[in-house]
N, C-alpha and C positions, 0 to 999 in steps of 0.2 A: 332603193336609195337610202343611205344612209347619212347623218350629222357627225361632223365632229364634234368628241363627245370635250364639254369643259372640266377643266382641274375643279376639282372642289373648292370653295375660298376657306382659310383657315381661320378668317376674321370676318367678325359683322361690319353688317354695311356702314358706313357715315349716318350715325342716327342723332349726333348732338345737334343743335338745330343750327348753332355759329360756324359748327365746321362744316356744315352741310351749305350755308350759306357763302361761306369763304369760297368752297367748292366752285360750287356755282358763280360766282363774280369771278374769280383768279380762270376758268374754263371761257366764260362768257369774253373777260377781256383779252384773251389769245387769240379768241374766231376775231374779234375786230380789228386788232394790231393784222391781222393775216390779212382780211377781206382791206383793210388800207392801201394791200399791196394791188390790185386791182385801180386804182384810181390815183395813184402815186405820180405816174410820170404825165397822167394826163393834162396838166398844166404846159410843161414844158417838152412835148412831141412836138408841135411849131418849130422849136428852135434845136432840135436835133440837131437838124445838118450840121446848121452852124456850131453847135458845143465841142459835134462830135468830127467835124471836117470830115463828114462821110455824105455821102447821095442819100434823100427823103425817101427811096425805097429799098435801103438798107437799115437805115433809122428806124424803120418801123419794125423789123425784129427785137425791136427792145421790149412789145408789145408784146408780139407774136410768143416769144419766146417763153415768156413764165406763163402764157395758157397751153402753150403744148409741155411745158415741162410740167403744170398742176397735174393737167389730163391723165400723164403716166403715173407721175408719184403719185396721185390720191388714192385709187385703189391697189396700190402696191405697201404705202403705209397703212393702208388699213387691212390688209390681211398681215404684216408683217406684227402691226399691232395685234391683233387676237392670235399669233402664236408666241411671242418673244412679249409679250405686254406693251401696255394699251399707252400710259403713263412716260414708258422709255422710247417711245418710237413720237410721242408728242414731243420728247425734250430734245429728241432727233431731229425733227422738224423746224423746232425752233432757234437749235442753231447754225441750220442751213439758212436761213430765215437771216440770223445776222449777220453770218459771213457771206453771204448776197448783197445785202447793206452793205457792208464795210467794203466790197470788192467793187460796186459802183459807184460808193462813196469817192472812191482814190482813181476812178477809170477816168481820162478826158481823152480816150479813143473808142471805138466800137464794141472791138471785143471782147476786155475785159468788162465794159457794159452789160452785152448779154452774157456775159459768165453769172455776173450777179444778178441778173434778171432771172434766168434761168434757176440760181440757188434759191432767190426768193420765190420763185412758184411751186418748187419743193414742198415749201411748205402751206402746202392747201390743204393736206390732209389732217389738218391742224383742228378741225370743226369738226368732222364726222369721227374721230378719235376720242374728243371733248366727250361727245353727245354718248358715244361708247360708254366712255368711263364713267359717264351719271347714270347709265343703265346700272352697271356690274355695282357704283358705292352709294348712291345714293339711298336714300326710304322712297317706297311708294307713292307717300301724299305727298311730297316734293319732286318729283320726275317729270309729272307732265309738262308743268309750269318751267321747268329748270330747263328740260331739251328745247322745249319752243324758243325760250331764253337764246341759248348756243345757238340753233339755228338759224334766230334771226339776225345775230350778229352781225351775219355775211351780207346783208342788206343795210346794217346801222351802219360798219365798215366803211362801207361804199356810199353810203350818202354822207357821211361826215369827213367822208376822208378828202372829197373835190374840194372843199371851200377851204378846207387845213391845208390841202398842198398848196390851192391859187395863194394863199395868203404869205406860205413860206416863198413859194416862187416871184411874189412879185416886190418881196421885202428883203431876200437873202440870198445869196449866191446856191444855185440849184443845188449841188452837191449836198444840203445842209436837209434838202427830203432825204436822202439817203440815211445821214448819220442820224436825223430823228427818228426814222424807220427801224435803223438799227439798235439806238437807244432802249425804244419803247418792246424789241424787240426780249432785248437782256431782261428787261424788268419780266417782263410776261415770263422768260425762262426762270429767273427767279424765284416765282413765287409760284410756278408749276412746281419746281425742286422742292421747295419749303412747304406747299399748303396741301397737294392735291396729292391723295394715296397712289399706289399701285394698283390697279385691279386684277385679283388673284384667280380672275376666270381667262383661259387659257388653251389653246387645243393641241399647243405644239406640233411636232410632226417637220416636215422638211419644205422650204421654199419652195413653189413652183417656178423655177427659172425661166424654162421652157417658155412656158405661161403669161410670165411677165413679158417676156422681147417678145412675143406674136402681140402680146396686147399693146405695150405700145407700138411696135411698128404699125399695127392696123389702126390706131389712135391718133398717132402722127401724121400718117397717110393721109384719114379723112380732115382732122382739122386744117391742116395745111393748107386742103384742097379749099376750103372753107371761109378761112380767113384770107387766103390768098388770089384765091379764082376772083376777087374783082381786079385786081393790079396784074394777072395776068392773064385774063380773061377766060372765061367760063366756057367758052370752045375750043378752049387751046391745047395744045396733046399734053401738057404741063397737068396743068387743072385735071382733065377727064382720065390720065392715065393714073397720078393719086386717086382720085374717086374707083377705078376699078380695082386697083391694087388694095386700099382697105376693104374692099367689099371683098377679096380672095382671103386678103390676109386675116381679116375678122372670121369669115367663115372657116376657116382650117384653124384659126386659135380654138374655135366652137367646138370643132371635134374633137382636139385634143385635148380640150378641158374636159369633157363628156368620157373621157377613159382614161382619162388617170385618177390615181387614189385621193390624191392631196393637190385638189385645182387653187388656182390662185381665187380664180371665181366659180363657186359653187352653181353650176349654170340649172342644174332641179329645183334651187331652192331659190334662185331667182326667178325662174317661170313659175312659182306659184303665182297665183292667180292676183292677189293681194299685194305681192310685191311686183311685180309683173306691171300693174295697172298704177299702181303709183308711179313706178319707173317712169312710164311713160305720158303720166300726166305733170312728171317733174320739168321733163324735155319741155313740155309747151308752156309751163309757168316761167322757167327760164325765159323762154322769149318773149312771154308776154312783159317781164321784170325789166331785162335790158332795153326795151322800146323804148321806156319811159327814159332813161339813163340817155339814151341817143338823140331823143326827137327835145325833149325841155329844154337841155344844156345849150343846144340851137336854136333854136329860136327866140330864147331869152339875148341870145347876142348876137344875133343877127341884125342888122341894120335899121332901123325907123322905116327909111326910107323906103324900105322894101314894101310897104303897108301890112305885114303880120310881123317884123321881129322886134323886138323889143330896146334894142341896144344898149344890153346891159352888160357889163364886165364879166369875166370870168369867176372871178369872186363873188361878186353877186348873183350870180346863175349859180354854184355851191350852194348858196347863204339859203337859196330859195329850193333846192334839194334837200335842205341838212333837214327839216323838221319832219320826212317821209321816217327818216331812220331811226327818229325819236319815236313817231309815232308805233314801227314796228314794234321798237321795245317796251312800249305799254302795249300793242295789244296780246305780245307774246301768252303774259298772264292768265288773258280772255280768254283766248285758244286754248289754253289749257283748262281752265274751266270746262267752256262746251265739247271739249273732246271726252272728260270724264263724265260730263252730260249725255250726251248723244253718240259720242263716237268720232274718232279723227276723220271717218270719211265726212260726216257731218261738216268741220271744224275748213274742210280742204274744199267740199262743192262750194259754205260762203264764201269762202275766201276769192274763190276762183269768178266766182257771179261779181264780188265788190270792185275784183279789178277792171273788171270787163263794163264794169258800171263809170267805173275812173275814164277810161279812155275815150266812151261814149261822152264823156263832159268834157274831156277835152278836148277834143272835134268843137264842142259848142261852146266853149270858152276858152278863148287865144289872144283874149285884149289886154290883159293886166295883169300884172306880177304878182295880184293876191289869186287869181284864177288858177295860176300857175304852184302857186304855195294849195291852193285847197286841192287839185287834181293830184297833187303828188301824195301828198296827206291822205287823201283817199285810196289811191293805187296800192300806196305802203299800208294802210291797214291791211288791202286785201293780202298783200305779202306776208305781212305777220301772220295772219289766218291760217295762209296755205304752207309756208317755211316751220310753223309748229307742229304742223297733222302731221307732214310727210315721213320726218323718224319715229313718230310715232307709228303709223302705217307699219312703215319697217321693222322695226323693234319689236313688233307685234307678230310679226310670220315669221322670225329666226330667233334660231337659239342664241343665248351669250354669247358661244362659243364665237359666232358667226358676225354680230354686229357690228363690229370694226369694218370688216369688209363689206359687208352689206350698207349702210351707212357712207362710205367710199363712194358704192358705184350710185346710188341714189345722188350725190353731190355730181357726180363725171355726169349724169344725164340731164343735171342744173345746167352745170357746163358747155355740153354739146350745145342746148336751148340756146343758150347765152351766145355761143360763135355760130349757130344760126343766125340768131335776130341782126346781127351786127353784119352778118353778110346781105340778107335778104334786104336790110335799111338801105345797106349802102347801096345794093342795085337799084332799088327805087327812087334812091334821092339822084343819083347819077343821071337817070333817063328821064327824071319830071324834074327839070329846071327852068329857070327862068332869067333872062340876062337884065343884068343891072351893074349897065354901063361896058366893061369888056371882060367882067366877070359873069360867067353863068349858075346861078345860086338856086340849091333846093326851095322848088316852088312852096306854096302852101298847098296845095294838093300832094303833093308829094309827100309833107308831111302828114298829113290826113291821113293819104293813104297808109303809110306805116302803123297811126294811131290805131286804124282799123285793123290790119291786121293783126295788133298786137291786143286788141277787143279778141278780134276772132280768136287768137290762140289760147288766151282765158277761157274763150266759151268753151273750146275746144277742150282743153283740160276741166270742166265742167263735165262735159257729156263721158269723159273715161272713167273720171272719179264715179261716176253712178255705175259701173262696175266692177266696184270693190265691194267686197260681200257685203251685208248689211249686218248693222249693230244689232245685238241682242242680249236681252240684261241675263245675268244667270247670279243668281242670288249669293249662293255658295263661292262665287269667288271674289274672297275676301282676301286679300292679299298674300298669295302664297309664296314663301319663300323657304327653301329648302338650306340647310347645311348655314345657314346663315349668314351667306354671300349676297349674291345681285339678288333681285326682284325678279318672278317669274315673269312668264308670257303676260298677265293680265295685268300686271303692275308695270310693265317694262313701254308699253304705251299708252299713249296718254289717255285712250278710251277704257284702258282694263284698269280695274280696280284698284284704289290703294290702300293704306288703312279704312277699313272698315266700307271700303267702297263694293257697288254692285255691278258695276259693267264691265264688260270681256268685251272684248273687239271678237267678234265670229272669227275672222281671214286668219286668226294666229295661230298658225298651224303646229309650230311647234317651241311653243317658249320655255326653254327647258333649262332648269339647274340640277344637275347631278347631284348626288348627296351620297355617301359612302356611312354606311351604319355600323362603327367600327365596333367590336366586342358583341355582335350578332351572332348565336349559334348558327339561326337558319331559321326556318320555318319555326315561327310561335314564339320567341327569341323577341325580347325588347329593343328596340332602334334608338336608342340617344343622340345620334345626330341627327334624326329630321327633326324637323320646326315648321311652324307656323301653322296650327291646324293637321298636323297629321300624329294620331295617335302614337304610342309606343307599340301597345298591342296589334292595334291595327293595320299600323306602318308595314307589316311583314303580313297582315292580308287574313292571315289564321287567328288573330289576339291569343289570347291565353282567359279562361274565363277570373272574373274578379280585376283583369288589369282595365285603367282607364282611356279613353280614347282626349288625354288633357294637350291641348298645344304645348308645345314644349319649344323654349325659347334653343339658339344653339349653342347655349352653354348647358343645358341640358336639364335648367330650372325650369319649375311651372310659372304662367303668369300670376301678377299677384291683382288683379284684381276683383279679385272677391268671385270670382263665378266658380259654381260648382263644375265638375270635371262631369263630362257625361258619359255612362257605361257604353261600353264597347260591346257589338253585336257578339254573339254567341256564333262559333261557326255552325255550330247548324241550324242557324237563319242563316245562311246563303246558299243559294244555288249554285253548286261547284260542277264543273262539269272537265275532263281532263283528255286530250286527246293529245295527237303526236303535232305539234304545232297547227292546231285548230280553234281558233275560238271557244272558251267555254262562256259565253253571258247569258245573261236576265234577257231574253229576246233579243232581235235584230238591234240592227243600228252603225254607226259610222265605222268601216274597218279601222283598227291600229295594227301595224304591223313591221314587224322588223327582224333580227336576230340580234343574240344574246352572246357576247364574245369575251372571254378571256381576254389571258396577255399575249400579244401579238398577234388579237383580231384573230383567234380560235376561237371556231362556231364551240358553243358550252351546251351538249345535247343535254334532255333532261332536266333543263332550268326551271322553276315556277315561276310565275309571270303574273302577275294580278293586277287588274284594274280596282281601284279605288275611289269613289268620290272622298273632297275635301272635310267631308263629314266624318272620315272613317267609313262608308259602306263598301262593301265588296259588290261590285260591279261584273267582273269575269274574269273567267284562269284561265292560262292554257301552259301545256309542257311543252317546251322546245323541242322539235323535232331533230335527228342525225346532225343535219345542218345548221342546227342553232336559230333556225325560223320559229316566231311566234305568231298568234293571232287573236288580238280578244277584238269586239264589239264595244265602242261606246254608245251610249243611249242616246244621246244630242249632242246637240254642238257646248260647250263649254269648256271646265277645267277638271282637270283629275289628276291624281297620283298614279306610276306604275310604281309597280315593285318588281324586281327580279332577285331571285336569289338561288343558289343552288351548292353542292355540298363541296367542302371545299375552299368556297368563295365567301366574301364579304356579300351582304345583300345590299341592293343600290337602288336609291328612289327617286326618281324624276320627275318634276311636277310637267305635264303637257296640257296646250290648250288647243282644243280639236275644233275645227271650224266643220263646213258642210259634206266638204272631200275628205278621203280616207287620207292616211297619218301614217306615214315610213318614220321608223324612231328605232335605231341601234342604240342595245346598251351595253356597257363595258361593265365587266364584274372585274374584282381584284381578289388576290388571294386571303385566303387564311389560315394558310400551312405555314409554319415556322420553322427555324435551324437555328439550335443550338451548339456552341462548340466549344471545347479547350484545344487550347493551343500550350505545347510542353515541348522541351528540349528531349531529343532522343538519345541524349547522351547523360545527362542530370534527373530527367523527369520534372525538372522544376518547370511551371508555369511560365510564358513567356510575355511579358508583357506589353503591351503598344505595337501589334504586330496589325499590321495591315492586312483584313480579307474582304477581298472581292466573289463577287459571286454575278455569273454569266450567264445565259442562256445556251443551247445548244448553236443558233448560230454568233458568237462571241460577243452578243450584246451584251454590255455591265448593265445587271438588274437591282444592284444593289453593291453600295461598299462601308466599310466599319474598320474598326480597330480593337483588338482585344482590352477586357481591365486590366489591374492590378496581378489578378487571381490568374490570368489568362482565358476569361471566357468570352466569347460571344455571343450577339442575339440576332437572329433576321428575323424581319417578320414580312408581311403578304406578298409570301411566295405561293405559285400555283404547282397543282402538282407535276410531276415529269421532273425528267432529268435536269442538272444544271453542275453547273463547274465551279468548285471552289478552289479556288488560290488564295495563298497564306504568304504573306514576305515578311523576314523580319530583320532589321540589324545583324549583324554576324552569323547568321542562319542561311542557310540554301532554301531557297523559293519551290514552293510547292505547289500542285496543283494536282487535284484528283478529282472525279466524278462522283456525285451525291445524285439518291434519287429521292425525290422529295413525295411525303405521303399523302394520300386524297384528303386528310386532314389530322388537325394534331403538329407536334413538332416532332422533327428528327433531330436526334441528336446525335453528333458528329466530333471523332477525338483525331487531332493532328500532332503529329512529332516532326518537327524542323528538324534537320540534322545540323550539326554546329557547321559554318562557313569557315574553315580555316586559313587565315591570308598568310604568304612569306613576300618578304620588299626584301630590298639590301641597295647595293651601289657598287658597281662594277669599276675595279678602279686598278691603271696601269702605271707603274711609277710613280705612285703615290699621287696621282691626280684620275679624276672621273674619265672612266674610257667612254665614249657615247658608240652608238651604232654596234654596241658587242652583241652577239647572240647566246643569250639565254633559257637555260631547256632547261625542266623540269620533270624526273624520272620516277617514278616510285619503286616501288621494292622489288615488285617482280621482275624491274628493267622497262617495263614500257614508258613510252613518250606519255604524259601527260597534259603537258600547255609547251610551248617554244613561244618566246616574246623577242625581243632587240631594246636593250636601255636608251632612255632619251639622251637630250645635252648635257645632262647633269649626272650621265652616268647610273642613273635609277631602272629599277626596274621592281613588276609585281607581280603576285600571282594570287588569285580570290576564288572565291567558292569550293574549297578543300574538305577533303576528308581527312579524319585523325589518321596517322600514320607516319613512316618515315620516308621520306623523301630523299633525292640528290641532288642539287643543283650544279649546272655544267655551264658554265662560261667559257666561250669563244672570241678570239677575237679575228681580222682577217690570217687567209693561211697565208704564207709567202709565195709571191708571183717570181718568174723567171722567166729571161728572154732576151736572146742576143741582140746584141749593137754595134756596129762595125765605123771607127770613124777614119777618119780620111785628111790630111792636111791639117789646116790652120781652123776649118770652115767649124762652125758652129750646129750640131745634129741636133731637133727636136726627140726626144723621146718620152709619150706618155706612159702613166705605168697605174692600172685601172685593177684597185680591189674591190675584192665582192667577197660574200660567204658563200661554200661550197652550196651547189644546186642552183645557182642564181645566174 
């Protein structure tokens, strides 16, 4: 199994602490302008029909429609985010976001309603994108607290957003939710434009199309089936033929994700164990989340009369949700705290116990609207608790590369929860009723029963969460970050360390930042672009004796605070051991293994391969086999450095964080062969300058392009060795292109002659005006045809890319036709008369 591997970032992370804070707020207020979209029209669903002069079960795709439209974009913008960036597929989102607004804004029929429903569920990928880009720019000791932040948005969202819409709905004409949604929509793009970086971690590579239509059609399938099987019922060939066909179509998207190169969803790295198990304790927090959202809002305004409802307005029933959402966002904080305490699993079982604590009180307290304000207040801490661990979780078992997308489908299994709960309610409120008067209204049992199942689905996501690997401190990982981009594995959730911190989440299988050590010989060779804890000497596994093992910042200064640098092990203290992709370690211990690939994923036989602790120690080597396979041994579960490097190549270091299970980890080497070149007229010798060269691989990938100086020279640099094709074009020169073979290291240098392009134009002209359509040949000396053209309207004609010499030009115009006409009487004969050039 392999990772896609991330771009290096060329800048440090967001380390001021105002813009780190801007960050965080301007990300924070996009998850809730988003999560608003979720509770927007539920004021005015009642009065569909009427707004919209359509049937109440066409109305309800106004609903329906932006949860099946999340469901597909969420995890499509977020893999689209971790290849094309994270930052431009957010600012994507967000103006789908508004031209959603603005097209339900102006709708007062059906379908341009759900057009704009539809746009605004777009953008849901708007959160786990967020929480992405605080991995890849933020610091350490700001991440944990900041992702919990984003995450619980989608809860503040939704509980502030009912009493905001009753308020606009029952004070302004409906329309006026949309243009506020859309308003607040702009701002939020805004100051994403203005505040929030790009983030420079990246895996590029080609869209899964394929990937995408099986995921949503299997995505649509089931929700459909889901949301809908109550209004069309749940035996009906409607309902159960959707539910088989996601279950076809899901299973054959499975497969063909599993064998292709570049899946939309990396389906290895979600079956790990860690994310695996969060996945699917997200599904049951989802349902436990929404119960609360379906069963309050009811029975707050439900009837007096009924002897459990409350009869309170719909604003009022908001007013008595909104302080759940507040509460999330204070206890986001906390969670983050105890996840860098104890661990996110920690951070995700309270949380899960508090909810399930909530709903047990609310079964026992249903008489008064502060019972109702303290049971929500409690459910929503437990949210906060569990909506912070979760990307932690995540973030913690994938690489940068991968977050985007990972972070996606952990949100799509919020979701699925969430149009469970709402179906499963409505079946039960449906069959436990009770008549009052000629209406039949969900009984209190009924709602009971919900509150309990929605108990249960907490406990339930309890009992998964306790098999997520277990926390364990590992002293050494202190925040490591390589190349000076995102935050490793142990920084990147909220259990693993940050400045100065000691806890790793075990489950983090592979939290990796790539780092390229650019001006490396190779073996023994100083690394100036790692950082944070890994030596120079050591960085490449062999040090040099006398160099030091000093953190080096990734400008490639030492820290300045006063600690001495500490000597770098001598290599012979370590136990080197060298086989043909075997493990060489210090004893047994957790397999890591993978292969070593050049450009265009070429196994790179012969590579060296060294495990590192964050200390500088050399752990274990091994040589890459034929195939580019390695093998070393980690000692325990924690953090460590690889190194690969081999001759030719750049050496690359990747910080990994190895949980209980062995560790698949491909690494990419880049070159460090170069091509120099002059570019000269082959008629003058003089230097050519500003001439455009491209440089290809053998099958015509551009691996590189430039332009000559002044002088007419060129430079490439990290080419690997093998053949590659250079093409040279310049202004008034004929384009060239010739085969280079590039050396196993070192630069080649390469001399090209353009031959001069010599142009002839004129203007073909008959009786002193432009002839058009003449035919014009072009002969050279020995008599042969050269080029043959026809002048346009204007009597012009050209000829380019020439060699010095004499020429003749021969202009044509048509030849003369003939052909008998015989007339007759007075009558009038048509006769047409059709030129052409000879051969035509």
């Amino acid at each position: 199994m392999s990772h896609a591997l991330p771009r290096p970032a060329d800048d440090g992370v967001v380390s001021a602490a105002p813009r780190a804070n801007a960050v965080v707020a301007v990300l924070a207020f996009g998850g809730i302008v988003v999560s608003l979209m979720q509770t927007l029209v539920i004021p005015i669903v009642p009065e569909l029909p009427k707004l919209l002069n359509a049937p109440a079960s066409d109305t309800a795709w106004a609903v329906t429609a932006t949860l099946l439209a999340a469901a597909v974009a969420v995890p499509m913008m977020g893999r689209l985010g971790d290849m094309y960036g994270k930052r431009r597929m957010l600012l994507v989102s967000l103006v789908l976001l508004v031209a959603g607004s603005v097209t339900a804004a102006l709708s007062d029929s059906l379908a341009p309603m759900i057009v704009g429903r539809v746009l605004q569920g777009t953008a849901g990928g708007v959160i786990p994108l967020g929480i992405s880009i605080m991995r890849d720019e933020l610091p350490a000791e700001r991440l944990g607290s900041a992702t919990a932040m984003m995450s619980a948005s989608l809860g503040v969202g939704a509980a502030l957003g009912l009493p905001a819409a009753a308020l606009i709905a029952d004070n302004f004409d409906w329309h006026v939710l949309f243009w506020s949604s859309g308003a607040m929509g702009v701002v939020a793009l805004l100051l994403v434009l203005f505040v929030v970086p790009e983030s420079k971690v990246r895996t590029g590579g080609r869209f899964d199309v394929v990937g995408g239509l099986g995921m949503a059609a299997g995505l649509v399938c089931l929700l459909l089936a889901i949301s809908k099987g109550g209004d069309w019922g749940w035996d009906s060939g409607t309902t159960l033929g959707l539910f088989g066909a996601s279950v076809v179509v899901l299973l054959l998207w499975g497969w063909f994700e599993l064998r292709t190169e570049q899946p939309l969803v990396d389906l290895r790295t979600t079956a790990q164990r860690q994310v695996l198990v969060t996945n699917l304790a997200s599904i049951a927090l989802g349902f436990g989340m929404f119960a609360m959202s379906l069963v309050l809002p009811q029975l707050l305004q439900l009837p007096e009369a009924t002897g459990y409802g409350l009869g309170k307005s719909l604003l009022i029933a908001g007013l008595v949700m909104a302080p759940s959402g507040l509460v999330m966002m204070v206890v986001a904080p906390v969670s983050a705290i105890l996840s860098k305490a104890k661990g996110p699993k920690a951070s995700l079982m309270l949380g899960s116990l508090i909810v399930a604590a909530g709903y047990g009180l609310n079964i026992l307290l249903m008489d008064q609207v502060w019972q109702f304000v303290l049971v929500s207040c409690v459910i929503g801490s437990g949210i906060g608790f569990t909506y912070g661990a979760m990307p932690a979780l995540i973030m913690g078992a994938v690489p940068p590369s991968q977050s985007g997308a990972a972070n996606s489908l952990n949100t799509l299994m919020r979701s699925i929860g969430t149009s469970t709960a709402s179906a499963v309610a409505g079946v039960i409120l449906s069959q436990m009723t009770t008549d009052f008067g000629s209406v039949a209204l969900p009984s209190e049992n009924g709602f009971k029963t919900v509150l309990a199942i929605g108990g249960s689905a907490a406990l339930l996501a309890f009992a998964v969460a306790s098999f997520i690997p277990r926390h364990r401190g590992v002293s050494e990982a202190a925040g490591v970050g390589v190349a000076g981009g995102a935050e490793a594995g142990p920084a990147a959730g909220a259990g693993g360390s940050g400045a100065g911190g000691s806890g790793v989440e075990e489950g983090a299988i592979a939290g990796v930042l790539s780092a390229t050590a650019p001006g490396a010989a190779g073996m023994g060779a100083a690394a100036p672009g790692l950082s944070a804890g890994v030596g120079a000497a050591a960085a490449i596994g062999e040090g040099a004796p006398g160099l030091s093992a000093t953190a080096v910042r990734s400008n490639g200064s030492a820290p300045s605070n006063g600690s001495a640098p500490k000597p770098a092990a001598s290599p012979a203290s370590f136990a080197t051991a060298e086989h043909d992709g075997a493990s060489g370690s210090i004893g047994g211990g957790i397999p890591v293994s993978g292969h070593v690939l050049g450009a265009e994923r070429v196994p790179v036989a012969g590579a060296a391969v060294t495990l590192i602790s964050l200390g500088g120690k050399q752990l274990g080597r091994s040589v890459a086999g034929n195939g580019g396979s390695y093998a070393v041994d980690a000692p325990a579960a924690g953090s460590y450095v690889l190194i690969a490097s081999a001759d030719g190549y750049q050496p690359q270091a990747s910080t990994l964080v190895v949980a209980d299970g062995p560790v698949s980890y491909d690494v990419l080497l880049s070159g460090t062969s170069g091509l120099v070149g002059l570019v000269r007229s082959a008629d003058s010798g003089a230097p050519v300058a500003d001439a455009v060269v491209i440089v290809t691989d053998v099958r015509g990938e551009v691996l590189t392009t430039g332009r000559t100086d002044a002088l007419g020279e060129f430079t490439v640099t990290d080419l690997v060795p093998g053949t590659v094709t250079l093409a040279v074009n310049s202004p008034k020169h004929r384009p060239l292109a010739l085969p280079v073979e590039i050396g196993g290291a070192g630069t080649t240098r390469v001399e090209v002659e353009l031959r001069p392009g010599a142009h002839v134009r004129g203007t073909v002209r008959g009786t002193g005006a432009p002839l058009s359509d003449a035919r014009v040949t072009l002969v050279d000396a020995a008599g042969n045809v050269v080029a043959t053209t026809r002048t346009g309207h204007d009597g012009a004609y050209a000829f380019s890319d020439l060699d010095s010499g004499a020429y003749t030009v021969i202009a044509t115009g048509y030849p003369p036709q003939a052909a008998p006409v015989t007339v007759s009487g007075a009558d009038t004969d048509d006769h047409d008369i059709e030129l052409a050039h000879s051969g035509e």
